[in-house]
C-alpha positions in Angstrom: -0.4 -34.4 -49.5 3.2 -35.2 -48.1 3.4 -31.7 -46.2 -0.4 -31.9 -45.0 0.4 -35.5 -43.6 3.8 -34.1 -41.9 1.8 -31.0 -40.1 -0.8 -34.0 -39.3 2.3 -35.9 -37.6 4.1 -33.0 -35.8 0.6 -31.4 -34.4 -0.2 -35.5 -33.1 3.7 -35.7 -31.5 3.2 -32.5 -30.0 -0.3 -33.1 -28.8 1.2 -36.5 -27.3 4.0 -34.6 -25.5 1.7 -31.8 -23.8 -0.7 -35.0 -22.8 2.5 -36.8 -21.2 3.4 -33.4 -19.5 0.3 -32.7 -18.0 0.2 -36.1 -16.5 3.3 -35.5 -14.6 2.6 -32.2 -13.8 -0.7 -33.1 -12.1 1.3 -36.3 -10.2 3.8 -33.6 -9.3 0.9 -31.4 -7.9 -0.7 -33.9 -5.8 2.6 -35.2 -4.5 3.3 -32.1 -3.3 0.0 -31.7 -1.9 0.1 -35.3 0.0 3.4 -34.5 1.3 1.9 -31.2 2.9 -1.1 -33.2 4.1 1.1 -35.5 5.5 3.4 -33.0 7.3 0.0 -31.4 8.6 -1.5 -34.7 10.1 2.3 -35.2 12.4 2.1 -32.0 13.0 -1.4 -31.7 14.7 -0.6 -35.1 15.8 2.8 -34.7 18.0 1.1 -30.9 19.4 -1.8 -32.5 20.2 0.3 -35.3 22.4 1.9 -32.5 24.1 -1.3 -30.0 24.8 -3.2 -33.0 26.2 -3.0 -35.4 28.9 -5.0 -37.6 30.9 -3.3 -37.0 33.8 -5.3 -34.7 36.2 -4.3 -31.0 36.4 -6.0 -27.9 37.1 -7.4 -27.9 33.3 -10.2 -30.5 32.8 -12.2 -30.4 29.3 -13.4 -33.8 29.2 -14.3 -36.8 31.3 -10.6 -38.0 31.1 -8.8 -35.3 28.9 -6.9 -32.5 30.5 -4.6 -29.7 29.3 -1.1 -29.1 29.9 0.3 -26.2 30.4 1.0 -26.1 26.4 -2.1 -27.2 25.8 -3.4 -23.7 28.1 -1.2 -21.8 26.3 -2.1 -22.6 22.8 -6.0 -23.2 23.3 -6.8 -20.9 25.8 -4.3 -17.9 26.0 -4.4 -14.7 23.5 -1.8 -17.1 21.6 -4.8 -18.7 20.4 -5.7 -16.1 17.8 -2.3 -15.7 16.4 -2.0 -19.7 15.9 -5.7 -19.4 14.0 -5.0 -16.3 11.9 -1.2 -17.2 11.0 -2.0 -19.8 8.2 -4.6 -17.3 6.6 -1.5 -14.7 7.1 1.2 -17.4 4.9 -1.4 -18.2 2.2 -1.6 -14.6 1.4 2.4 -14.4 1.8 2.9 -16.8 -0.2 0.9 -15.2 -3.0 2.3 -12.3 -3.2 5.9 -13.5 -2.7 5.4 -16.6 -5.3 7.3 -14.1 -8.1 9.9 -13.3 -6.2 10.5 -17.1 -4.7 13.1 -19.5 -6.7 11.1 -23.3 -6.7 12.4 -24.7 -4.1 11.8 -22.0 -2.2 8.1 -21.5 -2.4 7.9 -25.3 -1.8 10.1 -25.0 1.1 7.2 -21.9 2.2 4.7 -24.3 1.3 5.7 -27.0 3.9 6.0 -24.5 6.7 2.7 -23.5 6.1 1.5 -27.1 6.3 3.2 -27.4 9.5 1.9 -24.2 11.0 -1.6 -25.6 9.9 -1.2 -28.7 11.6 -0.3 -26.6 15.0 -3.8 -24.5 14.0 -5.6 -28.0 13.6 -4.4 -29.7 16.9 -7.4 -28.8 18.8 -9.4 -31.5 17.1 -8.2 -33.5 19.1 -9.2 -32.0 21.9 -12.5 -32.2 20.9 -13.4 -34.9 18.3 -12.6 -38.6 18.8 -9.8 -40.0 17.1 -12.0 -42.9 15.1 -14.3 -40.0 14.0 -11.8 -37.6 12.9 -10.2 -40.4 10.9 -13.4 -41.4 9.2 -14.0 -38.2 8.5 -11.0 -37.5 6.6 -11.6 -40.9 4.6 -15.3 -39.4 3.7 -13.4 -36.5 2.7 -10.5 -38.0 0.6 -12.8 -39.8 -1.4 -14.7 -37.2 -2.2 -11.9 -35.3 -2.9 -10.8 -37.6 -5.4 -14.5 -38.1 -7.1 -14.5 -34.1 -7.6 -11.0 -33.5 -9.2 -11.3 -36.3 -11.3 -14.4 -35.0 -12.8 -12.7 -31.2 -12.8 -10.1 -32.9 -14.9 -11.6 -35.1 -16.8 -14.6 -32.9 -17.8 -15.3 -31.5 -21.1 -17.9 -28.6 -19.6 -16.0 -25.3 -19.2 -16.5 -24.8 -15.5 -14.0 -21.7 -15.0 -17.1 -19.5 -14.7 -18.0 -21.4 -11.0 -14.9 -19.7 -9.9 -16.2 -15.9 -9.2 -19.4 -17.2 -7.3 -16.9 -19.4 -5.4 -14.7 -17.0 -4.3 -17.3 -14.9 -3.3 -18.8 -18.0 -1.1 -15.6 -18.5 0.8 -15.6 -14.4 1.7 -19.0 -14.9 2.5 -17.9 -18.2 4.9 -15.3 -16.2 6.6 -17.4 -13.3 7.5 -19.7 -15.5 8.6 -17.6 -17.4 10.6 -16.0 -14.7 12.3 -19.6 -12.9 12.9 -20.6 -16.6 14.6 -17.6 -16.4 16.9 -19.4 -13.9 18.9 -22.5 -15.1 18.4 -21.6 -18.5 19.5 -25.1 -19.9 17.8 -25.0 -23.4 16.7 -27.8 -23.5 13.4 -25.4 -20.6 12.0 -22.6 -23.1 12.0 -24.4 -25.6 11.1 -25.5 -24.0 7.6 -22.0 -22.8 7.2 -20.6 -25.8 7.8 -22.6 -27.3 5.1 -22.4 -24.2 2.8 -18.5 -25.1 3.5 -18.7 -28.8 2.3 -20.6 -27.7 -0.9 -18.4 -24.5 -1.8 -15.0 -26.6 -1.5 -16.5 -29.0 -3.1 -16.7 -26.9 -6.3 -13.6 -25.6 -5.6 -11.7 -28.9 -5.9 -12.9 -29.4 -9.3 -12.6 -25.7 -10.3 -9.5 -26.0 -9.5 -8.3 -28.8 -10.7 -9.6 -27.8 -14.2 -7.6 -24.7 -13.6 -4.9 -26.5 -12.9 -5.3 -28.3 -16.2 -6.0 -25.1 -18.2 -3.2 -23.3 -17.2 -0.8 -26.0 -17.7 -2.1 -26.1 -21.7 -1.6 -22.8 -21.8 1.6 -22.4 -21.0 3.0 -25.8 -22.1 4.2 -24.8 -25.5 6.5 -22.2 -23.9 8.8 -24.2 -22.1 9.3 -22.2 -18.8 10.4 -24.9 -16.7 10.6 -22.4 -13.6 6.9 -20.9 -14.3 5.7 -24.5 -14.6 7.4 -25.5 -11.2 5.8 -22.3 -9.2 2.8 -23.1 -10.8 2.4 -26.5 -9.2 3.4 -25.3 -5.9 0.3 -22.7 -6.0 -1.9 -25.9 -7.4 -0.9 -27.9 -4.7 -1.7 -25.1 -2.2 -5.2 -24.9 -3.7 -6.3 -28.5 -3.6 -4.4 -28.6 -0.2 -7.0 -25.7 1.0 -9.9 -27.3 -1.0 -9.4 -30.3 1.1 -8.8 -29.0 4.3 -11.4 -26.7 4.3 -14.2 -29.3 3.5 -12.6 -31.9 6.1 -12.9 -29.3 8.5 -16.5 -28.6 7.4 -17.7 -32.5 7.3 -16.1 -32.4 10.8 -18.2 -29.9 12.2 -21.0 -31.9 10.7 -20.5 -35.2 11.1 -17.8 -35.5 14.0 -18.7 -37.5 17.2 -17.8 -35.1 19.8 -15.6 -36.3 23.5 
């Protein structure tokens, strides 16, 4: 009885520590990921500044909204394509470097690819107003938050959404590139809301994941696996959520 009540103990102290590390492995993973939202948001900020102007010049895009000669450069030269595939470019980077990476490291990679995405993201500006783009990224936060609290506080096993997912988001990006050329505006309008609902399962896909894999590998104490792996969580959500902003944007956004 004495033995069965001391295995009782350890497995309830040992249950009690994983619990109290997975809380601050999740705060770690969505500090990181605010910080790169953040660094995203002054990014496309303080470019956007530069690119536009309302003083007259030869460049006119709205009533009282002109470009500078950044602003050509970046949204109307070739340079425009490298600026929208380069982000695309550092997630896949990042993934295949992520071994070879010490932590600070791939977090240092991290933030560079949140600036470079705020340079990719600066033409909203040019485009949406500023009250609209803001209340569409506080739609967007809390439904953020509803959909990764219920991936992480859910008891259904929802790892099987993630094949069908994946295969939505190749599916979005074929689509989108098809619709560049098209230039038809019901195609981006169903794959802007395919968008909002395939992120959507993402965040709480991977959020569980997040969770999951955390579990799993608790008991082994690799402080430096646990790090990396928080990094690549953060860069998950961070896509989850900018991806479905993005998407409400084009749905929802009040135009200049």
């Amino acid at each position: 009885m004495a033995e069965y009540q001391t295995i009782r103990t350890a497995g309830t102290v040992r249950g009690a520590a994983i619990d109290e590390g997975l809380r601050a492995h999740m705060n770690k993973v969505y500090g990181i990921m605010s910080v790169g939202m953040l660094i995203t948001a002054a990014a496309a900020w303080a470019i956007s500044g530069l690119a536009l102007s309302s003083v007259p010049t030869g460049a006119q895009i709205g009533a009282n909204t002109y470009l500078t000669d950044l602003g050509v450069l970046l949204y109307t030269s070739p340079l425009k394509w490298v600026i929208m595939f380069a982000p695309l470019a550092m997630v896949f980077a990042m993934g295949a470097m992520i071994n070879k990476l010490s932590v600070a490291g791939a977090q240092t990679f991290f933030y560079a690819f949140a600036a470079l995405m705020g340079l990719s993201l600066s033409w909203i500006f040019a485009v949406y107003t500023g009250f609209s783009i803001i209340q569409v990224f506080l739609f967007t936060a809390v439904g953020f938050a509803g959909l990764s609290l219920y991936g992480y506080t859910t008891k259904k096993d929802i790892s099987g959404w993630g094949s069908f997912l994946i295969m939505g988001v190749i599916g979005l990006i074929v689509a989108s590139i098809v619709n560049i050329f098209l230039g038809s505006g019901i195609v981006q309008l169903a794959i802007s809301a395919l968008g909002v609902l395939i992120f959507a399962g993402l965040t709480a896909y991977d959020t569980q994941k997040i969770k999951t894999d955390y579990i799993a590998h608790a008991q082994q104490g690799d402080a430096e696996w646990l790090g990396k792996s928080a990094i690549m969580g953060a860069l998950n959500l961070y896509l989850d959520f900018i991806n479905m902003f993005m998407f409400m944007l084009q749905l929802f956004g009040n135009r200049e």
